[in-house]
N, C-alpha and C positions, 0 to 999 in steps of 0.2 A: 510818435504821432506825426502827422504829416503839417507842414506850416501854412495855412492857408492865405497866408502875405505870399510865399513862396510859390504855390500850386497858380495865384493869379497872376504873379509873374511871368512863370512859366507858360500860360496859357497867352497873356500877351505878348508873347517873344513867339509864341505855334502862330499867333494870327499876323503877325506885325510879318513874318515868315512867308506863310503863304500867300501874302500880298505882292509881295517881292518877286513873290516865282511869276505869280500871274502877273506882273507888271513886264518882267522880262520875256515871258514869251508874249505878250500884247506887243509890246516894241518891235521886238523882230516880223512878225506879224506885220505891222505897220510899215515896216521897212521892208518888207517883199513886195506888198500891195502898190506902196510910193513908186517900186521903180516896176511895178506890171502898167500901172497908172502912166508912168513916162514915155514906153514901148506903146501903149495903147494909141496918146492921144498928140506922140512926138513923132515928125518924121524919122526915120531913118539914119538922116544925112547930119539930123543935130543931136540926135540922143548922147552922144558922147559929152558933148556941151552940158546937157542937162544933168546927166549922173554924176560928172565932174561937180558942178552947182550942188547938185545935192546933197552928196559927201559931203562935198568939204563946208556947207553946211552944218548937216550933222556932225562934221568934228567942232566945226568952233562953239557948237552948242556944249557937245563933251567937254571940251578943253575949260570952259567958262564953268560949268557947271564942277567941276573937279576942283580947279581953283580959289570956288566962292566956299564949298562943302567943304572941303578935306582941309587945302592948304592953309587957307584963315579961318581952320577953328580952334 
């Protein structure tokens, strides 16, 4: 017979899952849109300025978020 501790498990690891997909393509998403948004509403002359800013933004968010998650748990 089938364990139905088990099948619920399973079914919150299917949804905990397809969260995760959806969250990572929303991300990327979000990060096309940010820098069509910088091209949009930055000149030309400082867009490098601002992609640089943004990046490396987005890395020290990763880099914090890697270190609070992963490495102190």
């Amino acid at each position: 017979m089938v364990n139905n501790e088990k099948m619920e498990e399973y079914f919150n690891l299917g949804i905990f899952l397809l969260a995760m997909i959806f969250a990572v393509i929303s991300i990327f998403s979000l990060y096309s849109a940010l820098g069509v948004l910088i091209v949009t509403w930055i000149d030309y002359k400082y867009k490098p300025i601002f992609d640089i800013a943004f990046n490396l933004s987005v890395l020290i968010v990763c880099i914090y978020l890697i270190r609070e998650k992963l490495i102190r748990k």
